[in-house]
C-alpha positions in Angstrom: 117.5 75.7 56.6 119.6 73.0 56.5 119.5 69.4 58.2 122.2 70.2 60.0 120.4 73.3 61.4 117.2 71.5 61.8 118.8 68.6 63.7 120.6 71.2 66.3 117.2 73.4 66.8 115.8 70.3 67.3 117.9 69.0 70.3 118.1 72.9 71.6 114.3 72.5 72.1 114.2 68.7 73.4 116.6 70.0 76.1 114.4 73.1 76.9 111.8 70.5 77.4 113.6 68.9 79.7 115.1 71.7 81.3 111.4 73.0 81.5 110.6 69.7 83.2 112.8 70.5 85.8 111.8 73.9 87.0 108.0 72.3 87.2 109.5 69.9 89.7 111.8 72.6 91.5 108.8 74.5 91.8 106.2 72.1 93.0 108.7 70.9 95.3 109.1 75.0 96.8 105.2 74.6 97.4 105.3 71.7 99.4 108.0 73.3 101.5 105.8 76.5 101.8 103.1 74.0 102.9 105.2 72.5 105.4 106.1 75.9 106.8 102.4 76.9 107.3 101.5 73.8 109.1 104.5 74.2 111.4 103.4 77.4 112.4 100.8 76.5 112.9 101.3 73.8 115.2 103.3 76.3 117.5 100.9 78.5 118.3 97.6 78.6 120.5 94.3 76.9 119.8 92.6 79.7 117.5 95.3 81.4 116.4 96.1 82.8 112.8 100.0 83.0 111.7 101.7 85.4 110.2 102.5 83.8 106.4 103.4 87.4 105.1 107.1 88.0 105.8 108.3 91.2 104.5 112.1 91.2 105.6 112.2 87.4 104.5 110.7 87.8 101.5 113.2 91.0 100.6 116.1 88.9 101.7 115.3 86.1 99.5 115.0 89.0 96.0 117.8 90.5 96.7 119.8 87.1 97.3 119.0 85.9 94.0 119.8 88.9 92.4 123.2 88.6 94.2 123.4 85.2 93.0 122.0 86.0 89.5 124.9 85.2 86.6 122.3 86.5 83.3 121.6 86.7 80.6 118.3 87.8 82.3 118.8 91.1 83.9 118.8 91.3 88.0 115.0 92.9 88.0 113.6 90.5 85.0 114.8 87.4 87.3 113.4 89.3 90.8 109.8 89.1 89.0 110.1 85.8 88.1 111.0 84.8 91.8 108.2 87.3 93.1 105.6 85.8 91.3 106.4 82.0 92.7 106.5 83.3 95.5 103.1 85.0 95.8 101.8 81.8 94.4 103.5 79.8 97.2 102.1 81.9 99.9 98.8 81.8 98.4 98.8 78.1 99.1 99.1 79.1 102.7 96.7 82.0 102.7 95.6 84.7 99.9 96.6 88.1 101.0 93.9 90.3 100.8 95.4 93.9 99.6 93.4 97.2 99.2 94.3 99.9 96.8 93.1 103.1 95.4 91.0 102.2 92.7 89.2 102.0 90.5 91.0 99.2 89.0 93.3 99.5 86.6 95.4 102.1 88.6 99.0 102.8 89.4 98.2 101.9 92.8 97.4 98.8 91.6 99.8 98.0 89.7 102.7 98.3 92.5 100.5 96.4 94.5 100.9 93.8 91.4 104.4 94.6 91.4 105.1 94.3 95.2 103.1 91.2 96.0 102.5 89.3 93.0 99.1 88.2 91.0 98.3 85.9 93.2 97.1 88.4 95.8 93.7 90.0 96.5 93.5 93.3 95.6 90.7 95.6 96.8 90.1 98.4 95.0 89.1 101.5 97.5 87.6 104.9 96.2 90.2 106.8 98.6 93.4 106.4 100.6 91.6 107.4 103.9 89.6 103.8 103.4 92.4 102.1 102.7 94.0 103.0 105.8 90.1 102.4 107.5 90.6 98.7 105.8 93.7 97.7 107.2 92.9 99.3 110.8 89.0 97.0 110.9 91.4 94.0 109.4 88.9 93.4 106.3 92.3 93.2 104.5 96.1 92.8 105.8 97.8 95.5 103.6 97.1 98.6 102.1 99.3 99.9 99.3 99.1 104.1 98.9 100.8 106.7 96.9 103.0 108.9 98.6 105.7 110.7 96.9 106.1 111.4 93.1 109.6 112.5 91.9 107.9 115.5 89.9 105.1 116.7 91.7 106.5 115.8 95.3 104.4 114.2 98.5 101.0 112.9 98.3 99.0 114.7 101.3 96.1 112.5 101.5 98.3 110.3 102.4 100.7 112.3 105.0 97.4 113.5 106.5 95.9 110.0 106.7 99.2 109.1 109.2 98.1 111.8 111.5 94.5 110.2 111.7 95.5 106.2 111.8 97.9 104.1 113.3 99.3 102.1 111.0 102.6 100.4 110.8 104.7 101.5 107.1 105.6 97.7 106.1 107.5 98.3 103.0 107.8 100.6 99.8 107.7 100.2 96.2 108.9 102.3 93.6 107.1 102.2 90.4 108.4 104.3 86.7 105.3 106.0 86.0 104.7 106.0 82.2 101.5 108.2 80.6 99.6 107.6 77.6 97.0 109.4 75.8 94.1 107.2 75.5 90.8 107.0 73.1 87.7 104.9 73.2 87.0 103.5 69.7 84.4 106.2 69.0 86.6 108.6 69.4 87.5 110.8 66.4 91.2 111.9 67.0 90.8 115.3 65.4 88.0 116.1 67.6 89.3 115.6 70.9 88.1 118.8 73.1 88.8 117.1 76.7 91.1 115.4 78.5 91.0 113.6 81.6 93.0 112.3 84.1 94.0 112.6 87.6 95.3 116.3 88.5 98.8 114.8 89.4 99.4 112.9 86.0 97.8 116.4 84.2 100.2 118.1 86.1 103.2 115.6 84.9 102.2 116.0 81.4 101.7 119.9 81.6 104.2 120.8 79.3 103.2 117.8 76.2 99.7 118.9 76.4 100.6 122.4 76.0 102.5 121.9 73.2 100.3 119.2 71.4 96.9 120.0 73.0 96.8 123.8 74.1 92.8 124.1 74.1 92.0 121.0 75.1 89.9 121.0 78.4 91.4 119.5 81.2 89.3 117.7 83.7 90.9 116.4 86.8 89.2 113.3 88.7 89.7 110.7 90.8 92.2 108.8 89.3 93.9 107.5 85.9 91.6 104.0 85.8 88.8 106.2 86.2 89.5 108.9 83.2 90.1 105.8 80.8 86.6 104.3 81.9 85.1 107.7 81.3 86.2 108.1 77.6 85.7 104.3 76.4 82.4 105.7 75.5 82.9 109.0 75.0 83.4 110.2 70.7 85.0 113.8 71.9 87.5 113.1 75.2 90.5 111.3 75.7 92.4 109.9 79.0 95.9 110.2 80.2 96.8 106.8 82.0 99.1 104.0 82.5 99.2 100.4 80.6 97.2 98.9 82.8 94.3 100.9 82.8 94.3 100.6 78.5 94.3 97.0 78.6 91.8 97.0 81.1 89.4 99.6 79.5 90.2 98.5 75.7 91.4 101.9 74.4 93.4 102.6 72.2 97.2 104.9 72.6 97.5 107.8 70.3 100.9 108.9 72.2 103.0 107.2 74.3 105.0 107.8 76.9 104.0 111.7 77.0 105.1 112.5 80.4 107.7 115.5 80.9 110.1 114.0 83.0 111.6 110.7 81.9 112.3 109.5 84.6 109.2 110.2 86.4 108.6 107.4 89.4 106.1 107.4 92.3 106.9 106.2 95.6 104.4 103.7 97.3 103.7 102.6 101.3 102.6 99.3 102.2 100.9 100.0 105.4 99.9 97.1 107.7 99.7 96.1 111.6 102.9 94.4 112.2 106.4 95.8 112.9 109.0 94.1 110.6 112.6 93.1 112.1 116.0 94.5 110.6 116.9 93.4 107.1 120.4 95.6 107.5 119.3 97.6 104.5 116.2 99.6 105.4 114.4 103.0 105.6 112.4 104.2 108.7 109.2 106.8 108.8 108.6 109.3 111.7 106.4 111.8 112.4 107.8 114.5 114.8 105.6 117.1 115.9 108.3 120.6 117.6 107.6 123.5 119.7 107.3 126.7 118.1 110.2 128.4 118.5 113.4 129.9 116.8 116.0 127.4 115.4 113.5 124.7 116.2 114.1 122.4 113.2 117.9 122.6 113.4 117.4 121.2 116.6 115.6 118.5 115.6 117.8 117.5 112.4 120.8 118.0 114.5 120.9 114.5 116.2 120.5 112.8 112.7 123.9 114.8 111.6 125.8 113.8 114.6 125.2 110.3 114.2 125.6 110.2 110.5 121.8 108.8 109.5 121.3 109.4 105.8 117.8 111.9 105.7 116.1 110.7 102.6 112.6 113.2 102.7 111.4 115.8 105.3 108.0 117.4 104.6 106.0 119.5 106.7 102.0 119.3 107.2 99.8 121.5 109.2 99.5 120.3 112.7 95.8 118.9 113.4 96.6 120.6 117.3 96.4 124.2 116.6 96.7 127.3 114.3 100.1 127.6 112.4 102.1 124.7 114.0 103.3 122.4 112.0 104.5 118.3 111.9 107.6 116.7 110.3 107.4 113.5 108.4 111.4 112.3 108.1 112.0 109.1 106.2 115.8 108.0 106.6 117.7 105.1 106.2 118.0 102.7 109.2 116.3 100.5 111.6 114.3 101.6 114.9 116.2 99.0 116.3 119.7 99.9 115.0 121.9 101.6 118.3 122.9 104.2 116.3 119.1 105.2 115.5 117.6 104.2 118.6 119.4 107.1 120.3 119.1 109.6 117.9 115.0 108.9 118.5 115.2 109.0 121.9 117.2 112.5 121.6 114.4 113.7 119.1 111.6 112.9 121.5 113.3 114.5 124.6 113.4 117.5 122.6 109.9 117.8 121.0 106.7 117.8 122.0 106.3 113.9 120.2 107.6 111.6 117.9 105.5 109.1 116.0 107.3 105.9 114.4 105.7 105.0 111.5 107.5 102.0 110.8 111.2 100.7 109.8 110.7 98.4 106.7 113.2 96.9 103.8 114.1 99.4 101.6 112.6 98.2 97.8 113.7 95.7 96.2 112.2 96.0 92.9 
């Protein structure tokens, strides 16, 4: 290299420094402001009582207005991260959120949870979605982040069920890419493996590699993807199917990456919470509609969406919990409860079935 080169490297990096410099500034000075906020809002309620920190429509507003604003060379989502991560920090000077998820850790769940709040949050890892939703409802935690649709294998029932049981308010979504690895604990010998384990849903999105690679291999289905990579980090004769996470977390080792059939194969997650979030102008709404039995009765009920031109992004049908061979409707579509256009499509809906359940109306996701 030549002095010339040396000398400009070196002023590239003095000016990093210094541009460094100023984003620690910038920063702390965004945490004083969040400090400021929390102490405002505080002052403006009653003797005893908590605020709300966690904003979800604020907090989508500001992502998506920097990505609007964004000019590169860092990509719209790389610079979203960044900005979700400072914030998550900021609001941790106000309060830690405390966030369940279905663990153990090292999960999927997890990791949108990760992905939707930020590190600095709590997460609480729960051995099933029905106690997450328990969680959120006895207010040991604020949110609860669950699985509930997976482009492949389609909806998550523990989940749609635990809607009929709870009330809980849908507070947001996050869509995550799911990639699967086959894992092995160092005493593994590779040419021995004789079972696999992993939940049944990531077994079932990796049917068709494990038939071609691994035709009679076992394959054990259990709780979840963090807990097939803690089983085999001692095992000498199994392997896991999971996500990045989970092999950092466990120490294994990949022996295939990325061995899912689909790839683009994503899962959907719910933040569920207590509070009702305001209109964003971009954002999705959950109902549960429960009909009478009778001919032409879901055309009915779709028909009010049509004629006011709301967008139907997933109907799925669960057996009713009232009686033998009735059913429910869970319809996500985009829209606000409070948008004039929805508001009396729901009322139209509930005139004409037996009852209609709003989940929630929440920013659509961001990242």
């Amino acid at each position: 290299m030549s002095m010339s080169d040396e000398a400009q490297l070196q002023a590239l990096r003095n000016r990093i420094d210094t541009i460094d410099e100023k984003i620690l500034e910038l920063i702390s000075e965004r945490a004083q402001c969040a400090q400021t906020v929390a102490q405002v809002k505080q002052k403006s309620l009653p003797a005893g009582a908590k605020p709300v920190y966690y904003r979800p429509e604020r907090e989508a507003w500001v992502l998506k207005h920097i990505m609007e604003l964004n000019k590169g060379p860092l990509d719209n989502e790389e610079m979203a991260r960044l900005f979700r991560e400072i914030m998550s920090a900021c609001l941790a000077l106000e309060e830690p959120l405390k966030v369940a998820y279905l663990g153990p850790e090292g999960t999927f769940t997890q990791a949108a949870a990760i992905k939707h709040f930020g590190h600095s949050v709590i997460s609480v890892p729960m051995a099933a979605i029905d106690e997450i939703f328990r969680e959120v409802a006895a207010g040991a935690v604020q949110f609860g982040v669950v699985p509930v649709e997976n482009s492949t294998e389609g909806a998550i029932n523990h989940t749609l069920d635990s809607f009929l049981e709870h009330d809980m308010v849908i507070c947001g979504e996050v869509e995550l890419r799911i990639h699967h690895h086959l894992l092995v604990g160092e005493n593994t010998r590779t040419d021995k493996i004789s079972r696999v384990y992993s939940h049944a849903q990531s077994l079932a999105q990796c049917r068709k590699w494990l038939d071609a690679h691994y035709p009679n291999v076992e394959r054990v289905a259990v709780s979840s993807n963090a807990e097939a990579a803690k089983r085999v980090r001692g095992e000498w004769n199994s392997a896991a199917i999971a996500g990045d996470m989970a092999c950092e977390l466990y120490e294994l080792t990949k022996i295939a990456e990325k061995i899912e059939d689909r790839p683009d194969n994503s899962t959907r997650f719910l933040i569920i919470g207590t509070q009702s979030v305001p209109s964003t102008g971009d954002d999705k709404t959950s109902v549960i509609v429960s009909t009478r039995n009778k001919p032409g009765a879901l055309h009915e009920l779709l028909q009010p969406f049509h004629a006011n031109g709301i967008d139907l992004t997933r109907i799925e049908t669960r057996p009713s919990r009232i009686g033998k061979w009735t059913y429910v409707f869970f319809i996500d579509f985009f829209g606000h409860q409070d948008d004039p256009l929805v508001r009396d499509v729901l009322e139209k809906v509930n005139n004409d079935s037996v009852a209609v359940k709003v989940l929630g109306s929440y920013p659509k996701a961001v990242l």
